[in-house]
C-alpha positions in Angstrom: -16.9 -51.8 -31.1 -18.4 -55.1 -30.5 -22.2 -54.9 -30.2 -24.2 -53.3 -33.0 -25.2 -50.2 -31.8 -28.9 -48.9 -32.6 -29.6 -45.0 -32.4 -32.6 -43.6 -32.2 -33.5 -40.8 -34.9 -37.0 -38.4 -35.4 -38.2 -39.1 -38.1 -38.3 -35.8 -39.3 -34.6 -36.5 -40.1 -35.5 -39.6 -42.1 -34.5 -38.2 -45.8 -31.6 -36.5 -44.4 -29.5 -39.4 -42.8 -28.8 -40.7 -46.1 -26.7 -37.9 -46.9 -25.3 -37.5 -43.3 -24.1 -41.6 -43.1 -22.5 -40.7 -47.1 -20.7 -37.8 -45.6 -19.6 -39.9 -42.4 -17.9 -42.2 -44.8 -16.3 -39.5 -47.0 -14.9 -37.7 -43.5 -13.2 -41.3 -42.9 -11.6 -41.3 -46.4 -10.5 -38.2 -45.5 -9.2 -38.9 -42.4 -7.0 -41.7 -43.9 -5.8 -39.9 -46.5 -4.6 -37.0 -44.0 -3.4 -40.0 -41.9 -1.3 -41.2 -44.3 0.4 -38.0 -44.8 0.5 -37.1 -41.6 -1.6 -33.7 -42.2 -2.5 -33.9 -37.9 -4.1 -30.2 -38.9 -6.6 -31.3 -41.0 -7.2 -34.9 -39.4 -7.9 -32.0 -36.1 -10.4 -30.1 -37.9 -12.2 -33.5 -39.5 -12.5 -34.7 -35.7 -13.7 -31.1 -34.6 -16.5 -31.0 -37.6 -17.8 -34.8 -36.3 -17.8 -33.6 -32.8 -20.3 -31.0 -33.7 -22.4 -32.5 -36.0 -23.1 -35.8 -34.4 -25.4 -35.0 -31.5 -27.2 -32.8 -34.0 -28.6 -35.4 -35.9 -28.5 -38.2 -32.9 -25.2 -39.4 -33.5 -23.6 -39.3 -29.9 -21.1 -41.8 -30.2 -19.7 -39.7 -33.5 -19.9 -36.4 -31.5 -17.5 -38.7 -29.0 -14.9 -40.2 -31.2 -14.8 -37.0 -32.9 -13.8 -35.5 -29.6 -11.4 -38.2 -29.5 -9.6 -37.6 -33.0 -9.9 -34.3 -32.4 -7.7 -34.7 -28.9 -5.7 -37.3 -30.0 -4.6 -35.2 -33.2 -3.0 -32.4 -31.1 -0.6 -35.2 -29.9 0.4 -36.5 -33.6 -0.7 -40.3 -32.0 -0.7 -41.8 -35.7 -1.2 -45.4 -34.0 -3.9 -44.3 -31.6 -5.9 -42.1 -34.6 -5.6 -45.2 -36.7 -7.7 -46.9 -34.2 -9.9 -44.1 -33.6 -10.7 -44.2 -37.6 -11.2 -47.5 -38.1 -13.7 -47.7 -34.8 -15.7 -44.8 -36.5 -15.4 -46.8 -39.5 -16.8 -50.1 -38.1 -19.8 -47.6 -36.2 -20.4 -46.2 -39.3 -20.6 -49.5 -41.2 -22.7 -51.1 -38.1 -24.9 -49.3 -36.6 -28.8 -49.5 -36.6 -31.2 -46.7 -36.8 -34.2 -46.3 -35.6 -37.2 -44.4 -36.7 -39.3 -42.8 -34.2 
């Protein structure tokens, strides 16, 4: 992902996103992890959980790539879900929210 992405969150959601963006970067050490050994079951249920809660909380593009490990993890694509981590990764690390 090249341009810094900016989201825009109620603000009702304010204390909670925190804790979301913490959890986002736990699922990617997890995802690794399962990467590494090869556990495609678990990587497919990390990339189901960030497909749902992304749009919940504003997230689209995380409710996408989940899709997309999700998907890709049925086909045991270790070089393709290796890039799909380390976009969500650089998302994660990148992107700009905005109150509203």
């Amino acid at each position: 992902m090249e341009k810094k992405e900016t989201v825009k969150i109620d603000s009702d959601l304010k204390e909670l996103i925190p804790v979301f963006m913490d959890n986002r970067e736990a699922d990617i050490a997890a995802l690794k992890k399962n990467l590494e050994a090869e556990n495609f079951a678990e990587i497919e249920k990390i990339g189901h959980q960030l497909k749902g809660v992304g749009g919940s909380y504003g997230f689209d593009y995380i409710t996408e790539i989940g899709r997309e490990i999700e998907n890709t993890a049925n086909k045991n694509n270790i070089a393709e879900l290796e890039q799909l981590i380390n976009e969500l990764e650089t998302y994660i690390d990148t992107v700009e929210i905005n109150y509203e």
